[in-house]
C-alpha positions as CSV (number, residue, x, y, z in Angstrom):
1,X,78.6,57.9,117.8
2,X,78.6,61.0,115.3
3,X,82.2,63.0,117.5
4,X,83.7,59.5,117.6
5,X,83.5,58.7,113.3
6,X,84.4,62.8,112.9
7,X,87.4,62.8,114.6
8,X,88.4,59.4,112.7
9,X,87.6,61.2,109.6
10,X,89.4,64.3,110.0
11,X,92.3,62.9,112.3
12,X,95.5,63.7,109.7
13,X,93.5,65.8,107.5
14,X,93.5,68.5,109.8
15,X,96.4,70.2,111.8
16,X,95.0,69.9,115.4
17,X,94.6,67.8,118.7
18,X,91.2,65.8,118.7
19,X,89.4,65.4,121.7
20,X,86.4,62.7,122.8
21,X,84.3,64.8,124.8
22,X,81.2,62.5,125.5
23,X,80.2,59.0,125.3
24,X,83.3,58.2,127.4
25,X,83.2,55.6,130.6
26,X,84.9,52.6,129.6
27,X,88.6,51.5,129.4
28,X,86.7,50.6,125.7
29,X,85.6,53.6,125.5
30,X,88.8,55.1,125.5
31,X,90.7,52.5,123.1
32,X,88.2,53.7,120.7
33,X,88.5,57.5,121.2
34,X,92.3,57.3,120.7
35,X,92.6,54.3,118.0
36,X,90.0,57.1,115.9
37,X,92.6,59.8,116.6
38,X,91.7,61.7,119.9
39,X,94.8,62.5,121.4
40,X,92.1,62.8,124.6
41,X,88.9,61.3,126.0
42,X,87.4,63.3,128.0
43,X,85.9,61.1,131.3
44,X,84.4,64.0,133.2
45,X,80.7,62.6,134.1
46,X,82.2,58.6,134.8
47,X,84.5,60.3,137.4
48,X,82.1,62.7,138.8
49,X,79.4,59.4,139.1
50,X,81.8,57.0,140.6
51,X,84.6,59.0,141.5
52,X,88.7,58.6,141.1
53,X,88.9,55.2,142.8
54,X,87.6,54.0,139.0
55,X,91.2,55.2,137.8
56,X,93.6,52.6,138.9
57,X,91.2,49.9,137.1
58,X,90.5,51.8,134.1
59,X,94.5,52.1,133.8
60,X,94.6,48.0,134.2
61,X,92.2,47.6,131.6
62,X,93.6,49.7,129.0
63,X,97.4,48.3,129.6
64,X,95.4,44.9,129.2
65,X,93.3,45.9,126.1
66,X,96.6,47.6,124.8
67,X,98.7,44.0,125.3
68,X,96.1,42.0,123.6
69,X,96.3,44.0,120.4
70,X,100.4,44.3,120.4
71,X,100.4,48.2,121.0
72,X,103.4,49.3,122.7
73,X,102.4,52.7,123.2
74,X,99.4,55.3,123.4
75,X,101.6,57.1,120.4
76,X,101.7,54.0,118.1
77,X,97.7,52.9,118.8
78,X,96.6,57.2,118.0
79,X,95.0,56.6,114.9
80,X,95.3,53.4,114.0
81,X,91.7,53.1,112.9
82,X,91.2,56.4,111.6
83,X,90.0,56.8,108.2
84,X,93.6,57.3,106.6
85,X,94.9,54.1,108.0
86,X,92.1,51.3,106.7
87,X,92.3,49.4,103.6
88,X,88.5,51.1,102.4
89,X,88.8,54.8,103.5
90,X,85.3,55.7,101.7
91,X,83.7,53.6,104.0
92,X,83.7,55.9,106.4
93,X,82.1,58.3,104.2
94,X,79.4,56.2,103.6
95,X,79.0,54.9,107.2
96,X,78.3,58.8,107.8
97,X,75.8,58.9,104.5
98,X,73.7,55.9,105.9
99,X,73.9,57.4,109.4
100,X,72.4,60.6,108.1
101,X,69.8,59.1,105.7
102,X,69.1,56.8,108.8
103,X,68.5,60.3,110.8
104,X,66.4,62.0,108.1
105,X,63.9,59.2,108.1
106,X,63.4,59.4,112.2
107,X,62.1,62.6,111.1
108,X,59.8,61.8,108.5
């Protein structure tokens, strides 16, 4: 997902909130937006499809998911896997090279 790796590039690069606007409907979902750097994920169309009863589970899975990989708080997990944090920063770089090569090909 292009927004996703954008905001894990740019996340401490650039003075500003990050926001996951799309692709989000999963307690997964948002683990990844905010471990990339989003400081939101946006969940407009999941609620709007299956209304708010889907919060109080979402909430349970992400205090779960959160457990299981030792973070204590929404603070300490923001960025984790952005591209400043990992051991091979330019892979991200190339991840987004393939990825447009990839694209350029569809075309052809």
């Amino acid at each position: 997902m292009m927004p996703l790796r954008w905001i894990s590039i740019l996340y401490g690069k650039v003075n500003a909130d990050f926001a996951l606007t799309s692709g989000v409907h999963t307690a997964n979902d948002v683990l990844k937006s905010i471990m990339a750097g989003a400081k939101v994920a946006m969940m407009a169309s999941n609620l709007l499809h299956n209304g708010g009863q889907v919060i109080p589970s979402m909430l349970t899975e992400l205090e779960t998911r959160m457990k299981e990989r030792e973070y204590v708080s929404i603070k300490q997990m923001q960025g984790s896997m952005s591209q400043k944090s990992v051991k091979e920063p330019a892979a991200f770089e190339r991840a987004n090279y393939m990825k447009v090569l990839g694209s350029y090909r569809e075309l052809l």
